[in-house]
N, C-alpha and C positions, 0 to 999 in steps of 0.2 A: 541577468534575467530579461530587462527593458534592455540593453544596448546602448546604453547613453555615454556619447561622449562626451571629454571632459568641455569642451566646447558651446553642449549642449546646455550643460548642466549648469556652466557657467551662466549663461543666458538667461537662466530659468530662476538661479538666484537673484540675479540681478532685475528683474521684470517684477519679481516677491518685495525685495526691496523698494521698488519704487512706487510700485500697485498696495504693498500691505504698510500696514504702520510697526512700525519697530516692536511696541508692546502688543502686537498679535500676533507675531511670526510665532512663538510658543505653541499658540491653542492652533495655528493655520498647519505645523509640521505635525502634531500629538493627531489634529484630523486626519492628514494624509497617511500618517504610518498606520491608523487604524483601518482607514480603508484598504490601503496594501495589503494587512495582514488579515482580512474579512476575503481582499479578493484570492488571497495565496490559500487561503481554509476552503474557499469554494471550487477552486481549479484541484486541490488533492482530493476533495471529496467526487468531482464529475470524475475524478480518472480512477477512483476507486470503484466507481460505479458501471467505467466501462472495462474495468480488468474483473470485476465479477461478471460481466454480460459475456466475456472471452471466457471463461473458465466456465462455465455453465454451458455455454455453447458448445464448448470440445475443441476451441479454436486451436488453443496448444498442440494438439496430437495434428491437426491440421498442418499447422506450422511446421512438424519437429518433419511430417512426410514429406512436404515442399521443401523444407532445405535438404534432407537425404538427395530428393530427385534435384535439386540444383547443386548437387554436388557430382552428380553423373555427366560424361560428357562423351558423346556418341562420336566414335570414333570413323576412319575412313574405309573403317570394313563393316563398317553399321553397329559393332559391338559397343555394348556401353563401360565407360572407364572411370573409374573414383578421378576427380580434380582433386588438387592441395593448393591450402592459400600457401602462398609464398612464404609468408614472415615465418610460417608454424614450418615449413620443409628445412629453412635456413637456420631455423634456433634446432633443426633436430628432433623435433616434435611428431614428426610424422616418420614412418616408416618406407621409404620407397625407392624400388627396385628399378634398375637402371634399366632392363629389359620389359617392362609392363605387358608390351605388345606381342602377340602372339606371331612366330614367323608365317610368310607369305609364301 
């Protein structure tokens, strides 16, 4: 979530240790993990807030026509042609004809 390395962390312990007294590290870790879990309650609450402000918007239907059209790829006779991701052509997943292109 934070990125810490072990390095870091190291660091962090040892700075606790020298900065806190032994018989407070208890109540100094019980603080921080409350804060953590007050900040992780407040980050799933704004992102609940903004996937209602997208679903009341219409943003989805938005989205679902932007990838159809980035799935189109105008070809060199102006015609537009469905792309396929790789991984989904290779595993079989997709259906596609060796000829696509209309003759010239």
């Amino acid at each position: 979530m934070f990125d810490i390395s072990f390095a870091e962390l190291l660091l962090v312990i040892i700075v606790a240790v020298v900065f806190i007294r032994p018989k407070d590290v208890p109540t100094v870790v019980r603080t921080i993990a409350k804060v953590m879990k007050s900040l992780r309650d407040f980050s799933h609450e704004v992102k609940q807030v903004f996937d209602d402000i997208t679903r009341e918007a219409g943003a989805g239907e938005i989205k679902k026509t932007l990838d159809a059209e980035m799935q189109m790829i105008k070809g060199d006779d102006g015609k537009f042609y469905e792309s396929y991701k790789i991984p989904d052509t290779l595993s079989g997943n997709v259906d596609v004809k060796k000829n696509d292109r209309p003759e010239e």
